[in-house]
Backbone as a printed PyTorch tensor [residue, N CA C, xyz], in Angstrom:
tensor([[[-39.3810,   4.3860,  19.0750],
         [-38.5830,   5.5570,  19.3890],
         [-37.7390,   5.9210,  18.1720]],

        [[-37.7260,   7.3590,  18.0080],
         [-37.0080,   7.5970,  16.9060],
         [-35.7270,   8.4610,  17.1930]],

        [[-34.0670,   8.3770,  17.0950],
         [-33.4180,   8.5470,  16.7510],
         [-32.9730,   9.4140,  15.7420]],

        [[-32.5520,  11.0390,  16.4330],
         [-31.8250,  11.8200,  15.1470],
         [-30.4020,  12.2100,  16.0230]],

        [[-29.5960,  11.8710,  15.1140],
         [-28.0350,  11.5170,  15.5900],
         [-26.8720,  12.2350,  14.9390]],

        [[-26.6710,  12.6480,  15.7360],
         [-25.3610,  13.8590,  14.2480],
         [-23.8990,  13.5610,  14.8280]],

        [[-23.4520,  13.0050,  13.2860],
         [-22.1790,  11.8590,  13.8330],
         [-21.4210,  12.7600,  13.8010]],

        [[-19.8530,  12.4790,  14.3870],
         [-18.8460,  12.7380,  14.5150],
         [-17.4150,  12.0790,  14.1250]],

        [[-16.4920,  13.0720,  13.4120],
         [-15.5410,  12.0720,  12.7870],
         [-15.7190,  11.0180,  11.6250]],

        [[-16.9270,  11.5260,  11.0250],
         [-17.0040,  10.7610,   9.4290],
         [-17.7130,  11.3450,   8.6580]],

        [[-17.7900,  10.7230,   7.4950],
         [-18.0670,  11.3920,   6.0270],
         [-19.3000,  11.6230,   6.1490]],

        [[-20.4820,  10.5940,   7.1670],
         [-21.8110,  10.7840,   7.3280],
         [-21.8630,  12.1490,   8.2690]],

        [[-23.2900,  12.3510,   7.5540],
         [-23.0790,  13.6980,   9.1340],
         [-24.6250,  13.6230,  10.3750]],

        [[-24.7710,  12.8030,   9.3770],
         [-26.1610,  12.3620,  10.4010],
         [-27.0010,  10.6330,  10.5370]],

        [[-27.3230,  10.2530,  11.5130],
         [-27.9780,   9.2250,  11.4010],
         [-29.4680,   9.2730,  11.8960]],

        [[-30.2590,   8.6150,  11.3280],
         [-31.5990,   8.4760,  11.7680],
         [-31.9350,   6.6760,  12.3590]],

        [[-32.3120,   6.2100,  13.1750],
         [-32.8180,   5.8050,  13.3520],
         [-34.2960,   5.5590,  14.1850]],

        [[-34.6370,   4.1780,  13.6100],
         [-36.2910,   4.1660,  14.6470],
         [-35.7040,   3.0240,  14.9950]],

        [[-36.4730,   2.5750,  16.8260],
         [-36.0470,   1.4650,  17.0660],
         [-37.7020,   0.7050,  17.9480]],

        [[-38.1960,  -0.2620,  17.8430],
         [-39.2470,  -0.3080,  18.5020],
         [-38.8090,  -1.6580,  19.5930]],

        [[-39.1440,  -1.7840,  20.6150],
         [-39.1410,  -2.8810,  21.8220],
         [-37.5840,  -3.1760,  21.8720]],

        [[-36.9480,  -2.8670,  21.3850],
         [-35.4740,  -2.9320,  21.2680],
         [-34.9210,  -3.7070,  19.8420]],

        [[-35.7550,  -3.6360,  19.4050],
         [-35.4020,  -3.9480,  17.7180],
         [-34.9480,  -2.8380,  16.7760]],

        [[-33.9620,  -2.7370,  15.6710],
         [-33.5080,  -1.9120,  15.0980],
         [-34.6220,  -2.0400,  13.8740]],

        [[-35.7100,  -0.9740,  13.6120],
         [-37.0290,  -0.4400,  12.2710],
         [-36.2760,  -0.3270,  11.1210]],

        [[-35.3970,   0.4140,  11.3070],
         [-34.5440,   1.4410,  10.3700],
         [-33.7070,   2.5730,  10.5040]],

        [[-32.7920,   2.3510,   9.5520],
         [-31.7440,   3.4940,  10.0040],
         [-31.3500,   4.1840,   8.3810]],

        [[-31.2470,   5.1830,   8.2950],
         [-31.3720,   6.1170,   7.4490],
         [-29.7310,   7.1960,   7.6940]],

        [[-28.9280,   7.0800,   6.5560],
         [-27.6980,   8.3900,   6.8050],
         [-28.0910,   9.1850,   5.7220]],

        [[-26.9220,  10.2390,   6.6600],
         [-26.9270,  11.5110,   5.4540],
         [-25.4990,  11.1780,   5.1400]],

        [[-25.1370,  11.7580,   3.8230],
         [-23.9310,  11.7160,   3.9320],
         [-22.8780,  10.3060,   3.2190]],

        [[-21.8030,  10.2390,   3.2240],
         [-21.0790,   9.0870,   3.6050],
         [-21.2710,   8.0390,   2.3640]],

        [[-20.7760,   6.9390,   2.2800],
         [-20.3620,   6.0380,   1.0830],
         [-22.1410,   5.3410,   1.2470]],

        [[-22.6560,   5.9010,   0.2160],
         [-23.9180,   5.6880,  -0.0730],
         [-24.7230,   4.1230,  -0.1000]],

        [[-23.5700,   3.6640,  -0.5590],
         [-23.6810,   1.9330,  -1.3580],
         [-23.2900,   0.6810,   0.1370]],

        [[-22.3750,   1.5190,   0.5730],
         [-21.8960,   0.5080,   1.9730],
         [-22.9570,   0.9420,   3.0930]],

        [[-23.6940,   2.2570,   3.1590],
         [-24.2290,   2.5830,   4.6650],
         [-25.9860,   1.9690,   4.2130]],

        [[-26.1870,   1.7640,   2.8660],
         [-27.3070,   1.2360,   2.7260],
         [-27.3140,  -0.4200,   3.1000]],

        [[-26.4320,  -0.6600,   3.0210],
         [-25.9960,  -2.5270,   2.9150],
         [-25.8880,  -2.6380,   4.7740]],

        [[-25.3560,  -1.4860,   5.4210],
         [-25.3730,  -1.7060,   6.7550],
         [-26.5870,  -1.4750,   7.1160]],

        [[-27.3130,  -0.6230,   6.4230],
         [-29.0510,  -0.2620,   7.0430],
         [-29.7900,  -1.2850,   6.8390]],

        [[-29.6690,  -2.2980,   5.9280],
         [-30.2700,  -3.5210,   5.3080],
         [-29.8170,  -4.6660,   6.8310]],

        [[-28.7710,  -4.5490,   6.7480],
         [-28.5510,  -6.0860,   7.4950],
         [-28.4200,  -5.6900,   8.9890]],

        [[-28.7810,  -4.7700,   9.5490],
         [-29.4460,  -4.4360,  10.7670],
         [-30.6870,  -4.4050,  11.3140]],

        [[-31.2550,  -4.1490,   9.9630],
         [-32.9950,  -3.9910,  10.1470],
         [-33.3520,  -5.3320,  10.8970]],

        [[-34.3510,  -5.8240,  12.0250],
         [-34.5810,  -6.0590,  12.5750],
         [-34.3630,  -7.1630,  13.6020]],

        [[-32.4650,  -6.5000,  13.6680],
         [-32.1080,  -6.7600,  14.6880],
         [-31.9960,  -6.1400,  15.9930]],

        [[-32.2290,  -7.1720,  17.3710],
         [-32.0080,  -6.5130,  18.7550],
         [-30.9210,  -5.4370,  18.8070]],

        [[-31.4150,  -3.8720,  19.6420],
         [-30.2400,  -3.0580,  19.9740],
         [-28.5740,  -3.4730,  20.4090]],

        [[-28.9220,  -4.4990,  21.0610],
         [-27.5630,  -4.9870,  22.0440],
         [-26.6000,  -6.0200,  20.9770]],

        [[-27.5380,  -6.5650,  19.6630],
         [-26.7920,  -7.4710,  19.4000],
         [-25.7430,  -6.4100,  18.0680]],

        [[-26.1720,  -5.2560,  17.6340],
         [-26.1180,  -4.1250,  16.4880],
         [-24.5680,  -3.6660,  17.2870]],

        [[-24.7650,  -3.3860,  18.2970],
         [-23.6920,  -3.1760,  19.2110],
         [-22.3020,  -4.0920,  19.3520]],

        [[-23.0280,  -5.0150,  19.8310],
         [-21.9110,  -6.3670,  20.1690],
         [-21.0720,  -6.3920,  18.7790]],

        [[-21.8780,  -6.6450,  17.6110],
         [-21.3260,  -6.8860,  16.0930],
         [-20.1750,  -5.3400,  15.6860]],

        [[-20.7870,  -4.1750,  15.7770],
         [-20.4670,  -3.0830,  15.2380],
         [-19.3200,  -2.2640,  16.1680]],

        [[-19.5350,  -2.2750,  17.3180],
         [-18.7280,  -1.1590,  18.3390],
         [-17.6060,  -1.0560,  17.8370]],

        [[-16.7780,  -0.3840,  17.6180],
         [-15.3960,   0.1920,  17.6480],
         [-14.3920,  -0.4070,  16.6920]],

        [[-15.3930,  -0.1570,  15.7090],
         [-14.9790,  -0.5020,  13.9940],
         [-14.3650,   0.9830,  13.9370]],

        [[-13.2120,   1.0170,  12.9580],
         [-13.2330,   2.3510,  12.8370],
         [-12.7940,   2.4850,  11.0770]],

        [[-12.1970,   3.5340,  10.7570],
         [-11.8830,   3.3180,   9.4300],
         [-11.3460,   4.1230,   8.8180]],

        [[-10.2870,   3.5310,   8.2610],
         [ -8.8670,   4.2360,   7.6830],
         [ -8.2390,   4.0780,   9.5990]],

        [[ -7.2380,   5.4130,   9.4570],
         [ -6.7930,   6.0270,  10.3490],
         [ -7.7710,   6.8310,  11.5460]],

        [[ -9.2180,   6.5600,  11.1940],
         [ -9.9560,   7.8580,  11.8810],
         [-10.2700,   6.7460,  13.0720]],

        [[-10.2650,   7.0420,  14.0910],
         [-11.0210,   6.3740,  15.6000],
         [-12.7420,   6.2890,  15.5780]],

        [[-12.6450,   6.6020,  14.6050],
         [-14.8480,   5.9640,  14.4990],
         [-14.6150,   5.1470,  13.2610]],

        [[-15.8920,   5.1990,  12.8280],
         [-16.6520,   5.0700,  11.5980],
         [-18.1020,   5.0610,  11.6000]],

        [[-18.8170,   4.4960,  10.4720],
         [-20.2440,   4.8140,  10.1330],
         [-21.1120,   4.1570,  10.8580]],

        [[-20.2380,   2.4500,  11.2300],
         [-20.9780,   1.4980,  12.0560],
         [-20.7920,   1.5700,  13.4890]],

        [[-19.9760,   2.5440,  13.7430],
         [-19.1360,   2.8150,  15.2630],
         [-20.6370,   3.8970,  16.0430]],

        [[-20.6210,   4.7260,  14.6190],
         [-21.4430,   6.1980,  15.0030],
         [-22.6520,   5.8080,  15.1030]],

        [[-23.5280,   4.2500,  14.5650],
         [-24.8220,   3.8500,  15.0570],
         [-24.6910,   3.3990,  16.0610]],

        [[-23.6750,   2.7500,  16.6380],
         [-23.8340,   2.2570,  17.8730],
         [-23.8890,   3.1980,  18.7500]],

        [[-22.9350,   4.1980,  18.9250],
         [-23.0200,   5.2430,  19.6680],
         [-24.5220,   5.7310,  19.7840]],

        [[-25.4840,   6.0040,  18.8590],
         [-26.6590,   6.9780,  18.4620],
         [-27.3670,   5.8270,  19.4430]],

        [[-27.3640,   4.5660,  18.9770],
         [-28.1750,   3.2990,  20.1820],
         [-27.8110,   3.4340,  21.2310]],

        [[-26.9820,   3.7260,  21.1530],
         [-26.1890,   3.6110,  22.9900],
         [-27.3650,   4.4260,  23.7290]],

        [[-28.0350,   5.5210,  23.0210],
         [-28.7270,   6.6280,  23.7320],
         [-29.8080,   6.4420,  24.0870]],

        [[-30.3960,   4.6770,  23.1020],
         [-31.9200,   3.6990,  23.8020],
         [-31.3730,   3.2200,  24.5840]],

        [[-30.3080,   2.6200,  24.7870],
         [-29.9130,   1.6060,  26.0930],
         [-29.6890,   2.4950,  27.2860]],

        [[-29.4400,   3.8070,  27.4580],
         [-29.1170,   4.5540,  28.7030],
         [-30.1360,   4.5570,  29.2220]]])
């Protein structure tokens, strides 16, 4: 299943992911601190949906109530519904 996700409240403005049997394929941004959202796309890759979640949810950053790792979980949230 593939994942197109248009974040909210950060520098990214979009996320892509693919996820197959509940494993995270790949995740792809637009946008956003280039060097950190690649290092998060790296060390997610083929991990379970639920565990991407458990690790990431409700990180946020600076002062803002999201962030980059907040806004994939959210975009997953939308395989787990």
């Amino acid at each position: 299943m593939r994942i197109d996700y248009q974040t909210e409240g950060t520098c990214s403005t979009r996320i892509e992911v693919e996820v197959e049997d509940g494993i995270v394929k790949d995740v792809r941004y637009t946008g956003g601190c280039n060097g950190n959202l690649q290092g998060i796309s790296a060390l997610v890759k083929g991990m379970p949906v639920s565990e991407v979640i458990a690790r990431l949810e409700g990180i946020r950053c600076g002062s803002k109530p999201t962030s980059c790792p907040d806004q994939l979980c959210k975009a997953l949230r939308t395989v787990k519904a």
